[in-house]
C-alpha positions in Angstrom: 64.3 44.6 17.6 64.1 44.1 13.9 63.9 40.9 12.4 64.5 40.8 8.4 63.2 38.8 6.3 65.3 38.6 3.0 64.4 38.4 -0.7 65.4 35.2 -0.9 64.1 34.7 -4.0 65.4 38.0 -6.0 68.2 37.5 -8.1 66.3 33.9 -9.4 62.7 34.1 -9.7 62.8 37.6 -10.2 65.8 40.9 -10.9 67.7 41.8 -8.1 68.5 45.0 -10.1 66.4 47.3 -8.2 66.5 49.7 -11.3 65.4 46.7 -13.6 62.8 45.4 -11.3 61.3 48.8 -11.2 61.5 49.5 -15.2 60.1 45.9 -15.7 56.9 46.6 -12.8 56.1 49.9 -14.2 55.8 48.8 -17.7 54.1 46.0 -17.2 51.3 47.7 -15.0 51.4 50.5 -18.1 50.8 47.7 -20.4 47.8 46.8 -18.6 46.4 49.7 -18.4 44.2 49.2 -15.9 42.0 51.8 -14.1 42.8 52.3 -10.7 39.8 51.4 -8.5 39.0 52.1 -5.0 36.2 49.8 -5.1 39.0 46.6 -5.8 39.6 45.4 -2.0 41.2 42.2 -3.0 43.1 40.5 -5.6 44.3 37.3 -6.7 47.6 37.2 -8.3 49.7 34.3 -9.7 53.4 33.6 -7.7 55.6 31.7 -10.2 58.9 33.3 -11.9 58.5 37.1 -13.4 59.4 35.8 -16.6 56.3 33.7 -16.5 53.9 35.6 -14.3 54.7 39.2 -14.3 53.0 40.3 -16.7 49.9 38.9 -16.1 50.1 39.8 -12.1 49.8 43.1 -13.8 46.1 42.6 -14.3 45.7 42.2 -10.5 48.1 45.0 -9.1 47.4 47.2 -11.8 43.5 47.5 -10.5 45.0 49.2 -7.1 44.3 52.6 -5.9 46.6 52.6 -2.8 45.0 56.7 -1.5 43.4 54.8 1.1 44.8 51.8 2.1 47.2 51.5 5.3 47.3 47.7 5.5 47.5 44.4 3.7 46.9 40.9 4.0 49.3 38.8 1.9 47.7 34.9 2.1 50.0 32.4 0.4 49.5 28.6 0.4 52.5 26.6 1.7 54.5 24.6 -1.0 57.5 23.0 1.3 56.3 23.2 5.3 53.1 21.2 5.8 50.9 22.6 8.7 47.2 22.1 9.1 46.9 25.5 9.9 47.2 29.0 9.1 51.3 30.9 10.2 52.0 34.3 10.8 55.9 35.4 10.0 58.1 35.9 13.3 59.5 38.8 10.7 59.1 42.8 11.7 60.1 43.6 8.2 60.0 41.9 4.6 62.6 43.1 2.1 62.1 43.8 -1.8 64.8 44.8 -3.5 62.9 48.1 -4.6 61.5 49.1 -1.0 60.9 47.5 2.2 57.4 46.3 3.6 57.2 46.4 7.4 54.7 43.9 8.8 51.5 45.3 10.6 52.6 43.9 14.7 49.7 45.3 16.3 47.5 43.0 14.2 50.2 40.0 14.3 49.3 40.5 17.8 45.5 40.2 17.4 45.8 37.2 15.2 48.2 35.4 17.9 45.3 36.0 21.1 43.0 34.4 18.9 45.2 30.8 19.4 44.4 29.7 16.6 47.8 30.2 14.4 51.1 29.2 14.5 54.5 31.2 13.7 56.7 30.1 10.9 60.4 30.4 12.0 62.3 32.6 9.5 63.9 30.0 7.4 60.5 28.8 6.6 59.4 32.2 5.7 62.3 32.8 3.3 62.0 29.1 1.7 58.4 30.1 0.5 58.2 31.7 -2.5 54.2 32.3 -2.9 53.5 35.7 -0.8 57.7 37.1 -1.5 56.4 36.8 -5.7 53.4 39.7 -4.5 55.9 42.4 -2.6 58.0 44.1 -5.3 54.1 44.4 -6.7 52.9 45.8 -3.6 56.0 47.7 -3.0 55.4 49.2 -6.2 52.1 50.1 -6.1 52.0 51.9 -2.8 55.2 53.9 -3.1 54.8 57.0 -1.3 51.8 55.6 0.6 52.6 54.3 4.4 51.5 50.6 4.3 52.2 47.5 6.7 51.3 44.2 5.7 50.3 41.3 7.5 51.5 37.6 5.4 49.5 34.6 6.3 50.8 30.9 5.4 47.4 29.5 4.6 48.6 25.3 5.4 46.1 22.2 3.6 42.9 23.4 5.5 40.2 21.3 6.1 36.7 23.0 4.5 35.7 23.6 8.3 38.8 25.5 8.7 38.9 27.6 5.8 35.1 28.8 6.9 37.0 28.9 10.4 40.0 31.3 9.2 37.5 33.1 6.7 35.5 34.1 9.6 38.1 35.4 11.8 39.4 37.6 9.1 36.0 38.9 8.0 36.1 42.0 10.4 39.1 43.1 8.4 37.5 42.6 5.0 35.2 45.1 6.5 37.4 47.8 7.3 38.0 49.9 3.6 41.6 50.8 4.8 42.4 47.1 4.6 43.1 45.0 1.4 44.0 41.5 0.3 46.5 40.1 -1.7 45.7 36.4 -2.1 48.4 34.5 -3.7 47.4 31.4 -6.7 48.6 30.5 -9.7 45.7 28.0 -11.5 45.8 24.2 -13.6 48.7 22.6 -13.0 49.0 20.2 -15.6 50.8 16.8 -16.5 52.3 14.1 -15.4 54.6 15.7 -13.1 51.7 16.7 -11.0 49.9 14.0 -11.8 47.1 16.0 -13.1 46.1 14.8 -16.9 42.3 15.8 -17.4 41.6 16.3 -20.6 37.8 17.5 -22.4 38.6 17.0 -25.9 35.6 19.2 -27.3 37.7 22.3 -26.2 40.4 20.9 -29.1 43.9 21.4 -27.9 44.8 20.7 -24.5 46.1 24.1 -23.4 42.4 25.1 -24.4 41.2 22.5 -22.0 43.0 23.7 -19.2 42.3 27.6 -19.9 38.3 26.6 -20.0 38.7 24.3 -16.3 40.6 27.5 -15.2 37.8 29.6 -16.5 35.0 28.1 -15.0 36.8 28.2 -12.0 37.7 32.0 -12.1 33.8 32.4 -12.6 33.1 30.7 -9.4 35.5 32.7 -7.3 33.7 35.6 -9.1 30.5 34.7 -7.5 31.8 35.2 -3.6 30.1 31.4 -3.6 33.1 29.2 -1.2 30.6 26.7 -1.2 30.3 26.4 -4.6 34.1 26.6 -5.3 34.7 23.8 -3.2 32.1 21.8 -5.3 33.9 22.5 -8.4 37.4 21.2 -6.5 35.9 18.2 -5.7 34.4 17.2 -9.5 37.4 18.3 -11.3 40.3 17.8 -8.8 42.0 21.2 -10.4 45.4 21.6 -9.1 44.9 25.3 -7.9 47.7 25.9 -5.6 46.2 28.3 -3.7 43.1 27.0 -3.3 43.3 27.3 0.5 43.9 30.7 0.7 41.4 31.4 -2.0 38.8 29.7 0.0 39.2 31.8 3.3 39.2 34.6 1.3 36.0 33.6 -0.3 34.4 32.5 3.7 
């Protein structure tokens, strides 16, 4: 039996004009203008509103050569449901409002035996907004190409369970028909999120934050988890997804 989840988020973080959603997608990937790459297995993409982050998610999707490719895995860190662990969707089907993604149940399957996740009811599912941000992307990028996706809520992981997670999803990395689609955005700053670090000898602040961020994209570059973590620990940089990131790196 099908079980939908909605876009609960179109029509407020993003167009629910499918017409609009597609012009806007398009033209932002042709702004980019990105080689497509087989050789690109994974990508890390920002999740906040379109108007902030679509453009610059263009610089991840845009990279995509979907000939190949018959599966992804959407991770997304949790902002309102607190588990200590990683949870798949209970969904058979995720809906954009430009295509819809059916989820891979063969491998939900797989993932379940292992007993080492939990399910997210659907209400949970369609409160988060971090993985929904990448499927009008995905469902973009692969039209015309049969692809399933499997999401994973990456929860606060302890360091042994990232390596944990990482390790169980390492076949999969290994297999060229699969891809990744890990959901972050970077610094939060201010008071709000109680995050004020400051190195004046990069002048303004917004140049502050873009070297923290910078340093810390260079890292992730390096495949080096341990590493990363390190960096997290000195600077404290509110990286949203750095769960998620950190499996992916493991």
């Amino acid at each position: 039996m099908e079980k939908i989840r909605r876009a609960s988020h179109a029509g407020s973080w993003y167009t629910d004009n499918p017409n609009k959603l597609s012009e806007e997608l398009d033209g932002w990937i042709r702004a980019a203008g990105l080689p497509k790459s087989s050789d690109v297995r994974g990508v890390i993409a920002p999740h906040a509103g379109y108007s902030y982050s679509g453009r610059a998610a263009a610089y991840a999707f845009g990279n995509i050569d979907p000939t190949n490719i018959t599966r992804v895995f959407l991770l997304g860190p949790s902002h309102h449901y607190y588990t200590p662990k990683c949870a798949l969707s209970t969904a058979t089907v995720y809906k954009t409002p430009i295509g819809d993604l059916p989820i891979d149940l063969e491998v939900i399957e797989e993932l379940k035996a292992t007993g080492k996740f939990e399910l997210m009811n659907l209400r949970v599912d369609e409160a988060e907004h971090s993985m929904e941000m990448h499927l009008p992307y995905l469902s973009k990028v692969f039209e015309g190409h049969p692809v399933k996706i499997i999401p994973i809520l990456v929860g606060a992981l302890s360091a042994e369970n990232e390596a944990m997670y990482g390790k169980l999803l390492a076949k999969y990395v290994d297999d060229p028909h699969n891809f990744f689609s890990v959901s972050s955005d970077f610094c939060h700053w201010g008071s709000r999120f109680n995050y004020m670090y400051y190195d004046k000898k990069y002048g303004a602040i917004h140049k502050s934050i873009e070297a923290l961020d910078k340093m810390g994209m260079d890292i992730i570059e390096t495949g080096d988890a341990d590493a990363f973590k390190q960096y997290l620990s000195e600077y404290d940089n509110t990286i949203c997804g750095r769960h998620p990131i950190s499996v992916f790196l493991h």
